[in-house]
SEZA-957203 format. One record per residue (C-alpha): z, y negated, x. Coordinates in steps of 0.001 Angstrom, whole numbers, always signed. Layout:
         z         y         x
         Z         Y         X
...
! end
This chain:
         z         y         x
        +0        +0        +0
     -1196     -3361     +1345
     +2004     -5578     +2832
      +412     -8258     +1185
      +964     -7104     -2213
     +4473     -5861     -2050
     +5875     -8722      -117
     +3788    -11601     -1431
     +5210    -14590     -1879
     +3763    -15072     -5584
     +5806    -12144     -6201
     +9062    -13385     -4415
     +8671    -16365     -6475
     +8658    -14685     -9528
     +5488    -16139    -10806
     +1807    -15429    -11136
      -693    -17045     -8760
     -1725    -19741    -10954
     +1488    -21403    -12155
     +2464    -24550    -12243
     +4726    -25800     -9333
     +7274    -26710    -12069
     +7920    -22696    -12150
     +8065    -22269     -8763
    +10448    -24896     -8729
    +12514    -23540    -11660
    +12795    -19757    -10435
    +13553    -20699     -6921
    +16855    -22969     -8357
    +17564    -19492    -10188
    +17376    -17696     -7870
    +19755    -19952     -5648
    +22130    -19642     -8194
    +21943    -16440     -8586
    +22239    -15764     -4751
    +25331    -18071     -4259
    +27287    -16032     -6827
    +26367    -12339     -5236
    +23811    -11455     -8186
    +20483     -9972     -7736
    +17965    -11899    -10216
    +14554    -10476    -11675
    +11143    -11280    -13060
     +8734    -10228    -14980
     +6100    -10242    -12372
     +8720     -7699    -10040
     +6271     -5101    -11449
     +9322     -2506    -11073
     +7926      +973    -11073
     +4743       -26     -9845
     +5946     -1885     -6450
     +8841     -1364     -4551
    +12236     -3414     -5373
    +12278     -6267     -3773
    +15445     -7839     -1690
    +15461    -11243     -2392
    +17618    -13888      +147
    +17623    -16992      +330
    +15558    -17312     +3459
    +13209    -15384     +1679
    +12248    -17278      -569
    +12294    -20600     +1323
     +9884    -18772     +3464
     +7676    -17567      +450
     +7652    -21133      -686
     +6397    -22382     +3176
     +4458    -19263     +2924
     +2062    -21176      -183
     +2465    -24792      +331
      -912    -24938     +2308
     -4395    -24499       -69
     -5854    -21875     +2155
     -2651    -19873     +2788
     -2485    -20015     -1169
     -5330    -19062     -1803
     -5509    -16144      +935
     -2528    -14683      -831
     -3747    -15375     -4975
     -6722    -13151     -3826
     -3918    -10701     -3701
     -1699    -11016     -6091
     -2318    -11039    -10622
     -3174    -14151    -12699
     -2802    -15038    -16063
     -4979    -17488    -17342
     -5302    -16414    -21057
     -4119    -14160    -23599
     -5854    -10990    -22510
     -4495    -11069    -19370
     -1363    -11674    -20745
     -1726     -8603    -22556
     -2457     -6787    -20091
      +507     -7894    -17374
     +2885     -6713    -20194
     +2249     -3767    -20078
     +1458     -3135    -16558
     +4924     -5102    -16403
     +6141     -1754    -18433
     +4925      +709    -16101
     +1469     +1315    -18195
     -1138      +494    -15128
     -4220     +2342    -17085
     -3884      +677    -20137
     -3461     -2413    -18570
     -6889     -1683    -16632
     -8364     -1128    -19737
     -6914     -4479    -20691
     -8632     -6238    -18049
    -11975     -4503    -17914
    -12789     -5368    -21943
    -14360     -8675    -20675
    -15165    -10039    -17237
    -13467    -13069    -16102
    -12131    -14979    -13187
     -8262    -13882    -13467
     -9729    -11094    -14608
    -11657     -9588    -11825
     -8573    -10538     -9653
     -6456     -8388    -11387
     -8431     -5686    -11908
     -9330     -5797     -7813
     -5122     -6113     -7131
     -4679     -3167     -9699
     -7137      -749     -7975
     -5513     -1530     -4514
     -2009      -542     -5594
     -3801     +2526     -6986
     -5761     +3045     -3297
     -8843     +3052     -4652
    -10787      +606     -2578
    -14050     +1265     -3675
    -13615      -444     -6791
    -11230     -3463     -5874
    -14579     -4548     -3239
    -16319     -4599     -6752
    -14181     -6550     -8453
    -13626     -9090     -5162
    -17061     -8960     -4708
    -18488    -10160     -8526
    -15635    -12977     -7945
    -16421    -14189     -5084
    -20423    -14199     -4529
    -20347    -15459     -8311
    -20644    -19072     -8024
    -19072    -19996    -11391
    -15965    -17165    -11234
    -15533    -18166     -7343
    -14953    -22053     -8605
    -12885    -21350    -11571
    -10876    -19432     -9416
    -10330    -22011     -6564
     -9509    -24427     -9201
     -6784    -22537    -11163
     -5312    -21778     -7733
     -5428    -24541     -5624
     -6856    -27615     -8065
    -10112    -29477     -8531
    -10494    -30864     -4846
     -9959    -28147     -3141
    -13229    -26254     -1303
    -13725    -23041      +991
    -17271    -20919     +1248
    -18258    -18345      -341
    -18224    -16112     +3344
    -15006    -17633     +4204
    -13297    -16716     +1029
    -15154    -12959     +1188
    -13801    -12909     +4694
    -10343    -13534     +3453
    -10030    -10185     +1133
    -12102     -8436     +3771
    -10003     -8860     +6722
     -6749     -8024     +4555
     -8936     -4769     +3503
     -9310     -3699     +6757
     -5620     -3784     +7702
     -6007      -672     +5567
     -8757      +704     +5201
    -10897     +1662     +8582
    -14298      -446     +8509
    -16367     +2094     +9080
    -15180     +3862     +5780
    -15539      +341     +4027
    -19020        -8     +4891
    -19913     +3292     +2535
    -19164     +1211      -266
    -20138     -2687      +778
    -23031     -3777     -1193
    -23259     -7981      -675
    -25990     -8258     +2547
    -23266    -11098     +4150
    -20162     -8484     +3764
    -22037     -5383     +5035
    -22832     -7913     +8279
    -19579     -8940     +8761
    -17881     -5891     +8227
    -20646     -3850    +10122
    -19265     -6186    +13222
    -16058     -5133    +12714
    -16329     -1384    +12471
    -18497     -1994    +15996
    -15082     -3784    +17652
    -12827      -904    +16259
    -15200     +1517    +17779
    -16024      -216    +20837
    -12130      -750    +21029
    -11653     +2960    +20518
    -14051     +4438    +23210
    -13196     +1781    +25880
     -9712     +2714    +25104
    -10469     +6507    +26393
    -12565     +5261    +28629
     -9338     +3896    +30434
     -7450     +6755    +29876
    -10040     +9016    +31688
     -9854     +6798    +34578
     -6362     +7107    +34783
     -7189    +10310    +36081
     -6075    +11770    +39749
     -9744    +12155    +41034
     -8767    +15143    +43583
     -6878    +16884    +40451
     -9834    +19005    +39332
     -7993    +20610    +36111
     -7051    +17487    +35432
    -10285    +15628    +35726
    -11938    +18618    +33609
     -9749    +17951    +30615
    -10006    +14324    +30695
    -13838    +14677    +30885
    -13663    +17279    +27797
    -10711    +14766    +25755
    -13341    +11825    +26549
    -15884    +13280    +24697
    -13433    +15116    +22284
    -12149    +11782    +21079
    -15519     +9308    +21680
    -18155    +11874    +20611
    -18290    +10381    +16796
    -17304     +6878    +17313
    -20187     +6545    +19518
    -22605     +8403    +16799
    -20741     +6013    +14198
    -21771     +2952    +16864
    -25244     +4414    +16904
    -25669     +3981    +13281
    -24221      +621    +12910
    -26014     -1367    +15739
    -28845      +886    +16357
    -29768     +1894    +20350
    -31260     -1547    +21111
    -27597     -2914    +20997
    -26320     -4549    +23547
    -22697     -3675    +22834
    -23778       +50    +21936
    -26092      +309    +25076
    -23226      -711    +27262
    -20544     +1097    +26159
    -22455     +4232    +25700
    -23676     +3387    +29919
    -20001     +2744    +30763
    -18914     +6183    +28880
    -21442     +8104    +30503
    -20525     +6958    +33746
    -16745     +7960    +33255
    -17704    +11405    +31585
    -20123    +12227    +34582
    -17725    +11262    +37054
    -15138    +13412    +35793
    -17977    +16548    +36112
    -17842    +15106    +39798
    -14475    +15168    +40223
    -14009    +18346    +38854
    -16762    +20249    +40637
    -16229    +19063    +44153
    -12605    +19873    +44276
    -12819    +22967    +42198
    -12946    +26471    +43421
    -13154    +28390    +39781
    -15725    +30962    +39364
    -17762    +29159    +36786
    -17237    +25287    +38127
    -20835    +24894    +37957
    -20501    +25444    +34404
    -18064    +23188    +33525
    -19736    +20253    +35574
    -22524    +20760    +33771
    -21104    +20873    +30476
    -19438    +17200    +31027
    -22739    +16106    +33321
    -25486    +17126    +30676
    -23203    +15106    +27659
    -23440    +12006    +30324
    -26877    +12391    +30583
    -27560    +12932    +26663
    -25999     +9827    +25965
    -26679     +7256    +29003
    -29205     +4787    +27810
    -29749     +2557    +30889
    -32697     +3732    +33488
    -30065     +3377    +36184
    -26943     +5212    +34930
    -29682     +8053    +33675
    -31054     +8183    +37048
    -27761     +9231    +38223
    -27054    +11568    +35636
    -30505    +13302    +36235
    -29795    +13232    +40120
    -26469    +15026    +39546
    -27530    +17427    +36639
    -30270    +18243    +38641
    -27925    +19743    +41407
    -25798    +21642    +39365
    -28580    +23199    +37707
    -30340    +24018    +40946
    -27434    +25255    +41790
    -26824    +27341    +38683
    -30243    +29021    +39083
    -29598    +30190    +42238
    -26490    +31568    +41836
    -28434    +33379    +39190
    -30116    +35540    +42160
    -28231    +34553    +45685
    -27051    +38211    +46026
    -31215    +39188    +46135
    -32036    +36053    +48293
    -29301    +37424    +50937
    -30967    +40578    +50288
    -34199    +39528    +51429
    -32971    +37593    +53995
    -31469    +40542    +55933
    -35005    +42590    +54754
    -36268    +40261    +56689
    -34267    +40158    +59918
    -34208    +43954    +60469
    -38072    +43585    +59544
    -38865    +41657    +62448
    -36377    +43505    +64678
    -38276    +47103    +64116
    -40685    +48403    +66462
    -44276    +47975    +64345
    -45576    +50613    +62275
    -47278    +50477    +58808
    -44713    +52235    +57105
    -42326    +49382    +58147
    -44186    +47050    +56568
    -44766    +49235    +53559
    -40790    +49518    +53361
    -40462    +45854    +53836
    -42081    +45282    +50559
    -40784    +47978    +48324
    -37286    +47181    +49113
    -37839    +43282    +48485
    -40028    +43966    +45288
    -36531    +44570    +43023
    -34845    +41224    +44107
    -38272    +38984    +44096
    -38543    +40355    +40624
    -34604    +39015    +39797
    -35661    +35692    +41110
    -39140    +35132    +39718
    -37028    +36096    +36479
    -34685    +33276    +36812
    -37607    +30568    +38013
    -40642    +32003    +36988
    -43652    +32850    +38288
    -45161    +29706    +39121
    -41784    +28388    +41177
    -42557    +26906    +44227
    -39376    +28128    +45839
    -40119    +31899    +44335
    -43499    +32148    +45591
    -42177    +30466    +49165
    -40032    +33395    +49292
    -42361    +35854    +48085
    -45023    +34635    +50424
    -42456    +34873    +53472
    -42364    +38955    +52232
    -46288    +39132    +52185
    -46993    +37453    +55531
    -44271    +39259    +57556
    -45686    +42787    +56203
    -49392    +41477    +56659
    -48483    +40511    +60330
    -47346    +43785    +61271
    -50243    +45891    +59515
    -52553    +43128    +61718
    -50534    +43794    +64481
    -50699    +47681    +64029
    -54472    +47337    +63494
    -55401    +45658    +66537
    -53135    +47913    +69018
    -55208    +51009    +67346
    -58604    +49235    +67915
    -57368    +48163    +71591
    -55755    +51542    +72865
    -58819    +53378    +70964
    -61099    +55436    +73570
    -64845    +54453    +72903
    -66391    +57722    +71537
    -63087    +59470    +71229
    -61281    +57239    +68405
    -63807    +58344    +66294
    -63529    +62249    +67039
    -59523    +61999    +67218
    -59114    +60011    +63165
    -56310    +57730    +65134
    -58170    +54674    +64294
    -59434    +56154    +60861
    -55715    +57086    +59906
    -54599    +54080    +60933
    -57327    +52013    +58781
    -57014    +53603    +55938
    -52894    +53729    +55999
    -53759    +49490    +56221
    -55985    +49606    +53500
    -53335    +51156    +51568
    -50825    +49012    +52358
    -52694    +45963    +51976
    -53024    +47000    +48358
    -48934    +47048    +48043
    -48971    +43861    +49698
    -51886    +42069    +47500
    -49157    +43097    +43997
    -46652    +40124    +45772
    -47101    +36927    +44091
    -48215    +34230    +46824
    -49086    +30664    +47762
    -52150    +29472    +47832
    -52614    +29469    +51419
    -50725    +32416    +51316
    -53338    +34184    +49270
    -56240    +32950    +51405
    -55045    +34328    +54947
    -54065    +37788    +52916
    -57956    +38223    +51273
    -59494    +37133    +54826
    -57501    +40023    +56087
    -58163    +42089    +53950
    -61825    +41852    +53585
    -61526    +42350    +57247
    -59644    +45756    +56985
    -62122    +47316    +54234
    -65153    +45570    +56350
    -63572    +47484    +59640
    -63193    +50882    +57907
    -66175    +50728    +55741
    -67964    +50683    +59619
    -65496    +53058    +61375
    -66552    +55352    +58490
    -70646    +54880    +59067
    -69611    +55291    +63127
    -68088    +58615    +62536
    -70648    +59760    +60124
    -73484    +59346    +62972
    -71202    +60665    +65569
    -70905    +63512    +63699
    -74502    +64359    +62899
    -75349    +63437    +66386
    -73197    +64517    +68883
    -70863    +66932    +66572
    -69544    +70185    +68290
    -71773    +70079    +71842
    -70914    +73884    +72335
    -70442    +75164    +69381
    -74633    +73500    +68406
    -75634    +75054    +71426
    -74004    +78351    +71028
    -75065    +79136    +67417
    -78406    +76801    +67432
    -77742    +74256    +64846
    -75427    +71381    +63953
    -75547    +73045    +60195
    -74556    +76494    +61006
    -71747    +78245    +59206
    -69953    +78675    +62070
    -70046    +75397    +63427
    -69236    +74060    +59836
    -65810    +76334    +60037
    -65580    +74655    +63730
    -65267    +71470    +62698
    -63258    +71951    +59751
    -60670    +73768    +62225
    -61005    +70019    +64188
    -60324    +67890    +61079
    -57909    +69831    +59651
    -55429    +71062    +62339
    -56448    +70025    +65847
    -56349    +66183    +64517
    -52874    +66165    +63073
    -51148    +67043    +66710
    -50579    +65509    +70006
    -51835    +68212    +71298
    -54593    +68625    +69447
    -56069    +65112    +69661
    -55936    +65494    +73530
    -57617    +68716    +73067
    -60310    +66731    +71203
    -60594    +63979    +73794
    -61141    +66141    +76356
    -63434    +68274    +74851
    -65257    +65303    +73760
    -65357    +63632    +76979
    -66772    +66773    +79330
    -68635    +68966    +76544
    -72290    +66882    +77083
    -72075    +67754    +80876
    -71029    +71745    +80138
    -74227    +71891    +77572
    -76248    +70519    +80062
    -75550    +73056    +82869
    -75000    +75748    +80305
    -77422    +75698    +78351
    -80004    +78083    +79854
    -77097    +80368    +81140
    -77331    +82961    +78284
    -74673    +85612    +78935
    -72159    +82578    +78767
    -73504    +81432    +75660
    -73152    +85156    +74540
    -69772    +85836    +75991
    -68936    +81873    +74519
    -70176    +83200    +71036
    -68639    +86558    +71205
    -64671    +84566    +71253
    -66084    +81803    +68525
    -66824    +84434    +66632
    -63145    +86156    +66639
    -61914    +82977    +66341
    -63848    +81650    +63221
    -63184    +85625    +61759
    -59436    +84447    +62270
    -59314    +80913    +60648
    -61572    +81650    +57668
    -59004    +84200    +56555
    -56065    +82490    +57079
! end
C-alpha cells in the first residue's frame, strides 16, 4: 500500500482534498483539544477498515498542515487522496467510509467526473490493482477539461501546472511501487510510455551496473570465485539486459554501453577463471562465461576481444578433443624416422596413424588446414622412405642381373603397393602434387622393369638349359625357369646362384656348345632334376 495514501496529510487532517481551509482549520483545533486532554479523535475520512489506524500527535498534524500549504505539494498529494465534490461522491465515501469499497466503486464509476476519476484511481490503488488506477489518472489528467476542474477545486482558479508535469506527479509516486518495467505493460498515453520507458531503463541500467560492481569485487587469482561471479553476473543481468533491449532498442547509447561494459566484466571473469584454474573441464567453463560475453558485446572493439579469447578456448577445446592421437602420431613419427628404411616401415607408419588422423579429421573435418598439415606430415615421411628404398634397389641393382634376380621387381611392385596405402591419406595441395609425381614415376619405372625382363627372358633366358634341349620353348626349359622364379629367387642363396649363373653362362655356351657328350651328360642330370621338381 502506497505511504502516500495511508499517511497523507488530507487524511491526518480529517478532510477530503478539496475542502475549504475553514475545515482544516476547525479539525486541527479538535484535534488539539482532543490531544491536550489524552483522547484519540476520529473522522470520517479515517477510512477505518480500509487503511490502517492512524496515530495522530500533535506534531503530526502541524506537519500535515506544512505538508499542504504549498499548491504543488497540495496538489501532488490530492492526486492521492478522495474528493467530494457532489452528491454521488458523497454517496459513495459513505459507504466506502463503512467498509463497502465495491459498492462504493460502483458508486463512482456510474458517471465520469473529475473527483470522480480521482477516487476511483485512489480506490484501485488501495486494492493493488494498478492497471486500472493509470486509467483513471490517465482520463484525468490528459483530459483538458477534468485536468482544470481538478486544479481548480484543489488549489483555486490561479493556480497552473502541465499536463506532463502533473502525469509525472502520479507516475513517479507509482513507481515507488510498482517496478517500471511492469508499468509500461499497461501505459497507453505516448508522453507516459516515454517517460516511464526512461525510467524502467535507469532501474535496469542501475541494476546491471550494480552486479557489474559486485563481479569486480572479485579476487582475480580466486578461480572458484571468479567462476561464480561470472555465472551470478549473468544469473542476475541476463533479463534486465533483454528487458533494456526492448525498451531502447540496440542503437541505444545507454543499452550499447552497458551491455559493452557487462561483457567486458563477464569475459574477464572466464579469464580469471581459466588461467588460474586447474579443473578438468576449465575450458568449458571459460567458454560458457566467454561465449555469453561475446553474444551480448555490441561494440566492434569489446567483440574483437571476445572473438580473440573465444577463439582460444575453442581451439583449445578441439584439440583436447584428439591430443592423445596427435601425441600418438607424434611418437609414429619419431620412431619412423629412427628405423632403418624398408617399405614395410613405411607401410606400418601409415596404418598405425590412419586410426588417430581419422579421430582428428572427425573433430576438424576434412578440409582443416591443421588436419591435413598433419596428415600430409604422415604421407611425406612414408613417401620418403619408399623413394628412398626405391633408389638404393635401382643403385645396388647389377645391370643384367636385377632383372634375372626379381630384387628390383619385388621391390617395385611392394612401392607400388604401398603408394596405393599412402595415396587413401588426405593431403595438401602441394602435398598431393609431389605424391602423384612419384607415383607416376613408380608405375612408369615398373611398367619398364616389366618390358626389360620380358625381353631378357625371350632373349637370353636359360643359356644352358636352350642349348642343351634346343629351344627357349622347350618343356624342360619351361620347368627350368619356373624352378628359377619360384624357389631359387626367394633365397640368398638362390639369387647369388642366379647372378652367377647369369653372369658366366654366355661364355660356357660358347665353348660348350659343339662339345656334345657334355651337352649329353649336362642333359642326362637336367633331366633327373626336372623328373624331381615336376613331381614335387
Amino acid at each position: 500500500m502506497l505511504e502516500i495514501i495511508t499517511n497523507n496529510p488530507f487524511r491526518i487532517l480529517g478532510v477530503y482534498s478539496n475542502c475549504k481551509q475553514t475545515e482544516i482549520v476547525r479539525n486541527v483545533g479538535k484535534m488539539k483539544a482532543y490531544l491536550n486532554v489524552g483522547r484519540s479523535v476520529e473522522f470520517p475520512t479515517d477510512m477505518q477498515g480500509l487503511l490502517p489506524n492512524l496515530n495522530r500527535t500533535l506534531e503530526i498534524t502541524q506537519a500535515a498542515q506544512a505538508a499542504i500549504n504549498l499548491p504543488n505539494d497540495k496538489i501532488r498529494y490530492a492526486l492521492f487522496w478522495f474528493c467530494n465534490a457532489d452528491p454521488i461522491d458523497d454517496t459513495g465515501l459513505n459507504n466506502l467510509a463503512s467498509g463497502d469499497s465495491d459498492k462504493a466503486m460502483s458508486i463512482f464509476s456510474r458517471r465520469q467526473s473529475f473527483s470522480s476519476l480521482i477516487n476511483r484511481a485512489v480506490l484501485s490503488l488501495l486494492k493493488a490493482d494498478y492497471a486500472s488506477a493509470y486509467v483513471a489518472y490517465s482520463s484525468l489528467v490528459h483530459d483538458y477539461t477534468y485536468r482544470g476542474q481538478f486544479c481548480t477545486a484543489i488549489c483555486g482558479d490561479t493556480f497552473q501546472i502541465s499536463e506532463d508535469d502533473l502525469a509525472h506527479l502520479f507516475i513517479d509516486e507509482l513507481l515507488k511501487k510498482v517496478k517500471a518495467e511492469t508499468f509500461l505493460q499497461f501505459v497507453s498515453n505516448h508522453d507516459d510510455k516515454s517517460y516511464v520507458s526512461q525510467k524502467a531503463a535507469d532501474e535496469l541500467l542501475s541494476l546491471i551496473n550494480h552486479e557489474i560492481a559486485k563481479a569486480k569485487s572479485v579476487s582475480v587469482t580466486d578461480a572458484p570465485a571468479s567462476l561464480s561471479a561470472g555465472r551470478v553476473l549473468i544469473r542476475n543481468t541476463r533479463s534486465p539486459l533483454a528487458s533494456l533491449r526492448i525498451i531502447v532498442g540496440t542503437d541505444d547509447i545507454q543499452y550499447q554501453s552497458v551491455a559493452d561494459n557487462l561483457a567486458k566484466q563477464i569475459l574477464q571473469c572466464g579469464i580469471n577463471y581459466f588461467n588460474n584454474s586447474d579443473d578438468d573441464n576449465d575450458i568449458d567453463n571459460g567458454l560458457e562465461l566467454q561465449e555469453y560475453a561475446l553474444s551480448i558485446a555490441v561494440g566492434r572493439i569489446v567483440r574483437g576481444r571476445c572473438q580473440e579469447n573465444v577463439d582460444i578456448l575453442r581451439l583449445k577445446k578441439e584439440r583436447s578433443a584428439y591430443e592423445k592421437d596427435l601425441a600418438k602420431i607424434a611418437l609414429e613419427l619419431k620412431s619412423f624416422q629412427a628405423a632403418t628404411p624398408s617399405i614395410a616401415r613405411a607401410r606400418a607408419l601409415v596404418n598405425n596413424c590412419v586410426p588417430h588422423l581419422t579421430v582428428i579429421k572427425r573433430n576438424l573435418g576434412s578440409q582443416d588446414d591443421f588436419y591435413l598439415k598433419i596428415s600430409s606430415a604422415v604421407a611425406n615421411n612414408a613417401l620418403g622412405m619408399l623413394v628412398e628404398v626405391v633408389n638404393r634397389a635401382q643403385s645396388s641393382a647389377v645391370i643384367g642381373m636385377n632383372i634375372a634376380d626379381g630384387t628390383l621387381a619385388t621391390t617395385l611392385d611392394s612401392a607400388v603397393n604401398a603408394m596405393a596405402i599412402i595415396g587413401r591419406l588426405d593431403m595438401t595441395a602441394q602435398e598431393r602434387q609431389r605424391f602423384d609425381v612419384n607415383n607416376r614415376t613408380l608405375n612408369s619405372l615398373k611398367s619398364q622393369l616389366d618390358s626389360a625382363m620380358r625381353r631378357t627372358s625371350s632373349s637370353s633366358g636359360c643359356y644352358i638349359a636352350t642349348m642343351v634341349y634346343g629351344d627357349y620353348d622347350e618343356p624342360q626349359v619351361m620347368v627350368l625357369r619356373d624352378f628359377r622364379d619360384k624357389v631359387l629367387r626367394y633365397y640368398v642363396f638362390g639369387r647369388l646362384l642366379i647372378r652367377f649363373y647369369y653372369r658366366y653362362s654366355p661364355t660356357w655356351v660358347e665353348h660348350l656348345k659343339d662339345k656334345k657328350r657334355i651337352n649329353a651328360f649336362i642333359r642326362t642330370i637336367l633331366d633327373k632334376f626336372i623328373s624331381i621338381y615336376s613331381h614335387e
